[in-house]
VEXFI-18736 format. One line per field, with one value per residue: residue in three letters; x, y, z of N, C-alpha, C in turn. Coordinates in Angstrom, 3 decimals. Each point is the difference from the previous one (the first is absolute). Layout:
BEGIN
code <- c(ALA|...) .
n.c1 <- c(X|...) .
n.c2 <- c(Y|...) .
n.c3 <- c(Z|...) .
ca.c1 <- c(X|...) .
ca.c2 <- c(Y|...) .
ca.c3 <- c(Z|...) .
c.c1 <- c(X|...) .
c.c2 <- c(Y|...) .
c.c3 <- c(Z|...) .
***
This chain:
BEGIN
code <- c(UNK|UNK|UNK|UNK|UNK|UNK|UNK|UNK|UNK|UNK|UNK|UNK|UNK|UNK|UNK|UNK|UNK|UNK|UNK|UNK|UNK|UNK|UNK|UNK|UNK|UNK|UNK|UNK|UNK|UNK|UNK|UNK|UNK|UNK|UNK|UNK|UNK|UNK|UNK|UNK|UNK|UNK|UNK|UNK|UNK|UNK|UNK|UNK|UNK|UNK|UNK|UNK|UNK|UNK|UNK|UNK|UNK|UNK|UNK|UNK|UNK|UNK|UNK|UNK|UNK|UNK|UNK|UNK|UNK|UNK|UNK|UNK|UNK|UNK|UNK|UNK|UNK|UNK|UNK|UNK|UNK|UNK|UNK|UNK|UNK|UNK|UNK|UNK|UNK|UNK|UNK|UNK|UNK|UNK|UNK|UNK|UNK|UNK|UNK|UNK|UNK|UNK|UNK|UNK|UNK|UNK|UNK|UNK|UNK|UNK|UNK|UNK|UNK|UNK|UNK|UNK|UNK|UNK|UNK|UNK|UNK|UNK|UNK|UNK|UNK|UNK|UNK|UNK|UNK|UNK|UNK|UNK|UNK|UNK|UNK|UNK|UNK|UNK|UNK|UNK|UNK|UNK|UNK|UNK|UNK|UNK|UNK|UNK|UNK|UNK|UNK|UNK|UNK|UNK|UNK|UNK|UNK|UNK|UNK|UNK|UNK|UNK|UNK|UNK|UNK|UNK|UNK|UNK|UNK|UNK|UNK|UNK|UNK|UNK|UNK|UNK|UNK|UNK|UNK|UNK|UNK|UNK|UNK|UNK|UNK|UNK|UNK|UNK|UNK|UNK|UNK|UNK) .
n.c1 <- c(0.847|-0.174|0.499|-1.104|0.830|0.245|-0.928|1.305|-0.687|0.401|-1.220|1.371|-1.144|0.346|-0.236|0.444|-1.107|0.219|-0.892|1.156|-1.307|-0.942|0.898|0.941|0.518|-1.466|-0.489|1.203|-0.439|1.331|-1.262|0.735|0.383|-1.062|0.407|-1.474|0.128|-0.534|-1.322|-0.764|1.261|0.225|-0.699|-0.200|1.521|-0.371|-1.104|1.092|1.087|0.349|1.463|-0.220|0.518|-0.081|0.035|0.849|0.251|0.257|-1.030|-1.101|-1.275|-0.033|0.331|-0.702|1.520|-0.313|0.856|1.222|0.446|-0.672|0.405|0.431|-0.534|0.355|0.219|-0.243|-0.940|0.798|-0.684|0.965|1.249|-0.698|0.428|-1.148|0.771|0.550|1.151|-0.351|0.603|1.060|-0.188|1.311|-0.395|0.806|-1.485|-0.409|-0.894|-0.752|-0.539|1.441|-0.367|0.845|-0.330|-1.159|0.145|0.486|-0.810|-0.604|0.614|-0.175|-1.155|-0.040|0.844|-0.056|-1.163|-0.395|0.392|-1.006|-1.117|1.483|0.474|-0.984|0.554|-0.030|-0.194|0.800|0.827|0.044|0.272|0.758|0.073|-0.809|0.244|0.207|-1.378|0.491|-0.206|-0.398|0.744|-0.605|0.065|0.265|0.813|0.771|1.068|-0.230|1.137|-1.103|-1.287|0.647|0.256|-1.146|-0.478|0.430|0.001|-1.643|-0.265|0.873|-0.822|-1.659|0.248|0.296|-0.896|0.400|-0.338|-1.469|-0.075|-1.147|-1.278|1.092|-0.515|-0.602|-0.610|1.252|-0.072|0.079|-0.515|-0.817|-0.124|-0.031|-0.702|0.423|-0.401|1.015|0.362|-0.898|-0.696|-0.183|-0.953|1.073|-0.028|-0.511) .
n.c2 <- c(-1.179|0.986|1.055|0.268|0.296|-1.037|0.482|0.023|0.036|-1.571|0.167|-0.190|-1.008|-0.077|-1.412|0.275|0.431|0.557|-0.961|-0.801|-1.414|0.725|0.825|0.840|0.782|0.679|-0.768|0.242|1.428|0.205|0.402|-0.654|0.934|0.350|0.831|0.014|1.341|0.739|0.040|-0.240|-0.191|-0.359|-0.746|-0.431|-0.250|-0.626|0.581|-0.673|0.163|1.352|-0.792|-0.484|-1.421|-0.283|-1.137|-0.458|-1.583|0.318|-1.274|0.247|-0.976|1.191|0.432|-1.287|-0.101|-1.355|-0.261|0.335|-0.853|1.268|0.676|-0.294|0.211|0.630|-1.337|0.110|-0.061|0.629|1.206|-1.114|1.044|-0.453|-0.585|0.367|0.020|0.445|-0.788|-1.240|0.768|-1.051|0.288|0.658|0.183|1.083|0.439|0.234|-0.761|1.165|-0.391|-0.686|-1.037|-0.162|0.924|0.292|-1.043|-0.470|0.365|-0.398|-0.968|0.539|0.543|-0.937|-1.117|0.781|-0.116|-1.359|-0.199|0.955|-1.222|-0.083|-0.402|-0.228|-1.193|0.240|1.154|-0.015|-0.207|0.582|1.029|-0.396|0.469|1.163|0.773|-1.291|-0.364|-1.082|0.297|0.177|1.215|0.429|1.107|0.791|1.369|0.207|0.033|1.038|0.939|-0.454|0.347|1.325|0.766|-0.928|0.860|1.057|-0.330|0.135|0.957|1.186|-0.055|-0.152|1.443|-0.166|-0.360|0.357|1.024|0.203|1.139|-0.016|0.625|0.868|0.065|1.271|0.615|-0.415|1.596|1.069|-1.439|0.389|1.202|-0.766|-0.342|-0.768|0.468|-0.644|0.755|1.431|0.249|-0.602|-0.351|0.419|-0.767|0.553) .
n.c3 <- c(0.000|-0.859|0.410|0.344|1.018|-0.225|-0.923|0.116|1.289|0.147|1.140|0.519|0.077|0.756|0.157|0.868|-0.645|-1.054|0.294|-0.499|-0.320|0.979|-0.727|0.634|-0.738|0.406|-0.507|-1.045|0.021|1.113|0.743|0.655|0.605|0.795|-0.840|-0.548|-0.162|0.417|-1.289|1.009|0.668|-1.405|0.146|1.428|0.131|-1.438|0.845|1.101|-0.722|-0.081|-0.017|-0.638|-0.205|-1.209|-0.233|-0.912|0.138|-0.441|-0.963|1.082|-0.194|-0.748|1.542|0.440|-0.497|-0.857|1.205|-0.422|0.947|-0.158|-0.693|-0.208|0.866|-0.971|-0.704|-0.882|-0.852|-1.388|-0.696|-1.300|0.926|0.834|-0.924|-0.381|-1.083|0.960|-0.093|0.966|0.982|0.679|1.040|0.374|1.127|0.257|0.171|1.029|-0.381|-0.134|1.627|-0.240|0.578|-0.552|-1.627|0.783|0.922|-0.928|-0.231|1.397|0.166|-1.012|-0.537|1.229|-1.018|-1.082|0.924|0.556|-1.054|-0.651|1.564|0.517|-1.549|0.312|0.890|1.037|-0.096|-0.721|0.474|0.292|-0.970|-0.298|1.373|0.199|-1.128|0.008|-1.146|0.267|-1.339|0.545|-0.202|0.936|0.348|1.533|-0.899|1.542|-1.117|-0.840|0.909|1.556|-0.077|-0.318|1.430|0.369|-1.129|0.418|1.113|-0.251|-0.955|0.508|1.686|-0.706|-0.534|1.516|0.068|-1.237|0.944|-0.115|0.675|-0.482|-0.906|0.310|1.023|0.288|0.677|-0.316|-0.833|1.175|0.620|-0.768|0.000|0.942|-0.553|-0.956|-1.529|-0.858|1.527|-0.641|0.385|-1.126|0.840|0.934|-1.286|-0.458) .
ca.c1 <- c(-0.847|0.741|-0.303|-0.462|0.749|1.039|-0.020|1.423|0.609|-0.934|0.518|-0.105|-0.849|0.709|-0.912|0.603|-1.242|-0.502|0.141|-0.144|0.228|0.025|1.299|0.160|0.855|0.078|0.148|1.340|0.732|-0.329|0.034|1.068|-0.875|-0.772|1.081|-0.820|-0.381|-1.029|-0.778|-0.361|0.997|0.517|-1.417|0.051|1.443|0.101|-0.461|0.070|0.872|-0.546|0.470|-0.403|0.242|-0.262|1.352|-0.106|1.046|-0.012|-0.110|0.757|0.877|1.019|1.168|0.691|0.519|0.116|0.819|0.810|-0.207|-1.265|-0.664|-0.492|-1.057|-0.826|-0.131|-1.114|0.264|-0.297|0.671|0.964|-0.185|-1.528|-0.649|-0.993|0.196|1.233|0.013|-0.223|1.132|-0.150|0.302|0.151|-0.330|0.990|-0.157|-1.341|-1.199|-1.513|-1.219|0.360|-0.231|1.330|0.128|0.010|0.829|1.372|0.069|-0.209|1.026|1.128|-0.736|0.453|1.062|0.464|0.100|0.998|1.558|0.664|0.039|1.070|0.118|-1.435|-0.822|-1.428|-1.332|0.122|0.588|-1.769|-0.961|0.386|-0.218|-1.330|-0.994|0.194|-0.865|0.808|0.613|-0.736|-0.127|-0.559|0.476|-0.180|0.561|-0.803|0.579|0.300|1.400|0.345|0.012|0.602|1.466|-0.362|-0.129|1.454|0.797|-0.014|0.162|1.386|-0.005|-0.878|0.325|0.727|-0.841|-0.980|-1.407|-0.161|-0.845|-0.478|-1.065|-0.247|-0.713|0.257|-0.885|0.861|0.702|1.376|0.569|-0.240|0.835|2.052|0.285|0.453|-1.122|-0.222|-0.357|-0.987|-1.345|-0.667|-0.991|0.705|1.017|-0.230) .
ca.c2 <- c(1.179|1.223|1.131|1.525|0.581|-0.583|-1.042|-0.578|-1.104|-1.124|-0.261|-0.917|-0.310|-1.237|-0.860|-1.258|-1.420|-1.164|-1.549|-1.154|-1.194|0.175|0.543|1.446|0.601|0.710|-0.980|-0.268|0.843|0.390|1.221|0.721|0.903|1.425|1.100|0.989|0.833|-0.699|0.886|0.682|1.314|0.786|1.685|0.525|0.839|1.197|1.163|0.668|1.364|0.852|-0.167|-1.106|-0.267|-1.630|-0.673|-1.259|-0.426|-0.033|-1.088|-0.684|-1.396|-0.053|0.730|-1.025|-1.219|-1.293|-1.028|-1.191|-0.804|0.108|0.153|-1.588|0.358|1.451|-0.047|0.275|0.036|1.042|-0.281|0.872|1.472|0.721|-0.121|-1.014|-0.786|-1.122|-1.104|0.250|-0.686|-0.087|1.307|-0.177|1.336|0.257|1.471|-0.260|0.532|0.652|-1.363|-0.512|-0.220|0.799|1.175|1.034|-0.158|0.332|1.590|0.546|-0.210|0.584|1.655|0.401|0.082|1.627|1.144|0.219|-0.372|1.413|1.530|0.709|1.106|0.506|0.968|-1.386|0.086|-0.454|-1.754|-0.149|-0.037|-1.020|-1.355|0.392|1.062|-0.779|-1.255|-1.034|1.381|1.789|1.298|0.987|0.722|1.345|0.541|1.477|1.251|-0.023|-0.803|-0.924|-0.943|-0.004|-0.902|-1.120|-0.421|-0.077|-0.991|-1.119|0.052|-0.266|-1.306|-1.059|-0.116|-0.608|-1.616|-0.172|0.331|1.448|0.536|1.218|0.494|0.658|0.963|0.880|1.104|1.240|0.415|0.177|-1.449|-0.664|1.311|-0.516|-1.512|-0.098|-0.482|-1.051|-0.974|0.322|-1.038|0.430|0.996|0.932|0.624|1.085) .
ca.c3 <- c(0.000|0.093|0.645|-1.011|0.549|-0.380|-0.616|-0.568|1.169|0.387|1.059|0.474|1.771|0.619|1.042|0.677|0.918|-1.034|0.158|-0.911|0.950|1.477|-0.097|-0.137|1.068|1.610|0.929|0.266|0.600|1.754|0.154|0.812|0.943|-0.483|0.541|-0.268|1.571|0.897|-0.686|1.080|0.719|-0.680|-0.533|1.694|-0.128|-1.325|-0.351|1.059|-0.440|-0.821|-1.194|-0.516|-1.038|-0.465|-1.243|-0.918|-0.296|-1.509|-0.050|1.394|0.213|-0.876|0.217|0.393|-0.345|0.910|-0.275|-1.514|0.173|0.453|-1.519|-0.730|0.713|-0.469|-1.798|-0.807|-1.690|-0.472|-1.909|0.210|-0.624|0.161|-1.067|-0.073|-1.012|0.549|1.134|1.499|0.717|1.696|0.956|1.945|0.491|0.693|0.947|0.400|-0.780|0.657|-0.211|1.138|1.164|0.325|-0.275|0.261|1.004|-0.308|-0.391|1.274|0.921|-1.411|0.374|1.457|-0.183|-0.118|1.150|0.917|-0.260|-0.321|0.915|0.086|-0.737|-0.687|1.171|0.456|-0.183|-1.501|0.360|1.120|-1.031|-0.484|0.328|0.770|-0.911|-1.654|-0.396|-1.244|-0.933|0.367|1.547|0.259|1.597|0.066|0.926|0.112|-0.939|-0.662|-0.214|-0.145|-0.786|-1.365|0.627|0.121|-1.270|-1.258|0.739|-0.265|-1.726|-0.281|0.493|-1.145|-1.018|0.234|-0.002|-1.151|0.218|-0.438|0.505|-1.093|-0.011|1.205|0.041|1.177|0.783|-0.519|-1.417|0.150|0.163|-1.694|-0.597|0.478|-0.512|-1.513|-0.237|0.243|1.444|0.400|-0.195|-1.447|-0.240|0.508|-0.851|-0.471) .
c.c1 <- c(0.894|-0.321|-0.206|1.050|1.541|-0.211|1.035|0.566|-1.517|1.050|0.219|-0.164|0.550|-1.553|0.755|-0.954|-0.702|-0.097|0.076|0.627|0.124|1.297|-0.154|1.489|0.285|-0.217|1.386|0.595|-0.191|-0.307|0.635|-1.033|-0.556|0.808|-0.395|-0.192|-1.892|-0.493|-0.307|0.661|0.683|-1.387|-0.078|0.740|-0.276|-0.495|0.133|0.482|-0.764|0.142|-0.434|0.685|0.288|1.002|-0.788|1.772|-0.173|0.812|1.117|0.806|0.844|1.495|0.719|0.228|-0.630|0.957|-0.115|-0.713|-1.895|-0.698|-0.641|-1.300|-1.081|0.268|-1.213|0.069|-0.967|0.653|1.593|0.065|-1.205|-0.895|-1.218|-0.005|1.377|-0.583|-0.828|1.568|-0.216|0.718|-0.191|-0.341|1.071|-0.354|-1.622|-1.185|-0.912|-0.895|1.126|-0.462|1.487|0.578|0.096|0.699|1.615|0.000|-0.157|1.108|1.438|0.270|0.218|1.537|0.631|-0.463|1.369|1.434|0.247|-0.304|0.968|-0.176|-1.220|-0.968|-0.991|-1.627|-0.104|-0.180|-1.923|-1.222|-0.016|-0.508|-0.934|-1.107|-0.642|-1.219|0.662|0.599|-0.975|0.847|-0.694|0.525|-0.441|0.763|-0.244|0.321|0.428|1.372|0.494|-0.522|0.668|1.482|-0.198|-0.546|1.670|1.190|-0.454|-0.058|1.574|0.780|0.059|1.476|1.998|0.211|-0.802|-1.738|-0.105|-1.565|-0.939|-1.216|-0.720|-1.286|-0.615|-1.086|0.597|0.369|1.505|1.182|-0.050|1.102|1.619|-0.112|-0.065|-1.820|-0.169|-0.245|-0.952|-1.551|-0.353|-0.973|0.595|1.747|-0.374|-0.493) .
c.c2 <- c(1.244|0.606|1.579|1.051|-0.635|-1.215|-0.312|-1.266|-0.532|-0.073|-1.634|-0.222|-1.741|-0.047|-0.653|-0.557|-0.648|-1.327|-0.825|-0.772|0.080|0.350|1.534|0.645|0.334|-1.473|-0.584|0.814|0.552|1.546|0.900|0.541|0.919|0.990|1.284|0.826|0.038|0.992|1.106|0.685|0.560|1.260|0.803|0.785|1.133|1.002|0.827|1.527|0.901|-0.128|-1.542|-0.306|-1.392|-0.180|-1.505|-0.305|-0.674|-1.286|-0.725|-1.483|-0.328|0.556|-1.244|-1.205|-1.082|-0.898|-0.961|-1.379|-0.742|0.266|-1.507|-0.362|1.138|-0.135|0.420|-0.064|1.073|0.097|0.788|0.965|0.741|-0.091|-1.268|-0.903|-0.856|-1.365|0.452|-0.286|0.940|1.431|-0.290|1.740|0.289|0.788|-0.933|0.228|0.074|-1.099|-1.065|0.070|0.467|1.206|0.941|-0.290|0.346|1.514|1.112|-0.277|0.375|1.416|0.212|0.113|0.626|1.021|-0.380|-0.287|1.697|1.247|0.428|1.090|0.951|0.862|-1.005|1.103|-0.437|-1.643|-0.599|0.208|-1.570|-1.581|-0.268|0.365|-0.582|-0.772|-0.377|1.495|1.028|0.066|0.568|0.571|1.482|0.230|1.532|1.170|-0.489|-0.517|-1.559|-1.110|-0.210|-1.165|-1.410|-0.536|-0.329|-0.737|-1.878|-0.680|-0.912|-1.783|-0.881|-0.308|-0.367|-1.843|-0.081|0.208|1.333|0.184|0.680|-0.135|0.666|0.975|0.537|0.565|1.563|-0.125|-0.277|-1.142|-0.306|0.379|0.051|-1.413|0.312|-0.513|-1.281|-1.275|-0.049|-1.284|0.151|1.610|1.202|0.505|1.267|1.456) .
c.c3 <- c(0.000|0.953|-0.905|-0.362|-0.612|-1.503|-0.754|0.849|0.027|1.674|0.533|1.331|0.414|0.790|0.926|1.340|-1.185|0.019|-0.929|0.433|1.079|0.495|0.011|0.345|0.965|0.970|0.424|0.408|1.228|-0.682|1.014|1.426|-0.220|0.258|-0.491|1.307|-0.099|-1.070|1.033|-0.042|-0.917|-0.572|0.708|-0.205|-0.920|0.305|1.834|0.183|-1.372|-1.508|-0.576|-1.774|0.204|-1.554|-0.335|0.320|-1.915|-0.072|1.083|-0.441|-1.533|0.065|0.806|-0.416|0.565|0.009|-1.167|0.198|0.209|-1.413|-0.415|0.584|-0.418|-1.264|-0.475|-1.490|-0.173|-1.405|0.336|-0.721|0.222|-1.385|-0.023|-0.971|0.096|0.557|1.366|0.339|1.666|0.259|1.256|0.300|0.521|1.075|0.870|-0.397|0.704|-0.637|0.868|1.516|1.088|0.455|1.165|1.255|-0.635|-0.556|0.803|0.622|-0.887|0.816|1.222|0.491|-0.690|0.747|0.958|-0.110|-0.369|0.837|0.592|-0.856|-0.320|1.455|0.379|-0.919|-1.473|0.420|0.837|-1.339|-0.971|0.695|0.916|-0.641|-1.207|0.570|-1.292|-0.704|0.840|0.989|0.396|1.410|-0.537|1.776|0.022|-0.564|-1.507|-0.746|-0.057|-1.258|-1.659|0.207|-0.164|-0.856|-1.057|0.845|-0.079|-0.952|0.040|0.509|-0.841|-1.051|-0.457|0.038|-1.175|0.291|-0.693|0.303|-0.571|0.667|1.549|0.169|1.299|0.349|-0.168|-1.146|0.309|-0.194|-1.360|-0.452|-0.066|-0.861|-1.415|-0.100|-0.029|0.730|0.435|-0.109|-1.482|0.415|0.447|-0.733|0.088|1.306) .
***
């Protein structure tokens, strides 16, 4: 199925509860621990302080490798060359796919571990956004000034983007917070 918006890309959607032969992936795979912070307290939190803003981790469980040895486990067939008039041939995933029973535990416990391996350098309130402020890819927090939150925006930008993350589609209760960010981080509807 295309997308309206993208009709040059056919998206690709992984099932991994799909059943054949009373068989599934997610049934082979540990989903690890819940290491999701609590929906609750991250909404609670978002709107305590004057300042308020929220982010996207931009294709989260695509910023994490899966062990080498673990691919062979995430084959799949597909045309080669992306061409539909090719052969079918096999493909290993190299990164975690959205729909794994997996995923989001290794992508939470990824995301907590670039807070805290870079709060020395970053500062615990950057290092605390990261590993407090997050539902799976959403941020959301609010603090009580303006400064700070541009500070805690472009420190954790820098964090992320130190660990192959990137932070985008930000957005605020404030111009001013927009206004310090490149359009392009911005939310689509708040480019402009």
């Amino acid at each position: 199925m295309y997308h309206p918006r993208k009709p040059d890309q056919i998206p690709v959607v992984f099932d991994c509860s799909a059943v054949f032969e009373n068989e599934s992936l997610n049934k082979h795979l540990l989903q690890g621990p819940d290491l999701l912070n609590s929906l609750v307290g991250v909404l609670t939190c978002f709107r305590k302080e004057e300042v308020a803003f929220s982010c996207d981790v931009k294709k989260m469980f695509h910023s994490f490798y899966v062990n080498p040895k673990h691919r062979d486990f995430l084959r799949f067939l597909w045309f080669e060359d992306d061409n539909l008039n090719k052969p079918i041939v096999e493909f290993r995933m190299d990164v975690h796919l959205f729909g794994a029973g997996s995923s989001p535990g290794v992508a939470n416990f990824c995301l907590g571990q670039t807070g805290e391996s870079k709060q020395q350098q970053y500062g615990d309130e950057t290092a605390d956004f990261l590993k407090r402020d997050y539902y799976v890819d959403d941020g959301l927090t609010s603090v009580p000034k303006l400064e700070k939150a541009i500070e805690i925006i472009k420190k954790s930008q820098e964090m992320c983007a130190s660990d192959n993350l990137r932070l985008h589609k930000f957005a605020s209760n404030k111009k001013e917070v927009l206004e310090a960010l490149l359009p392009e981080d911005r939310a689509k509807d708040l480019k402009d």
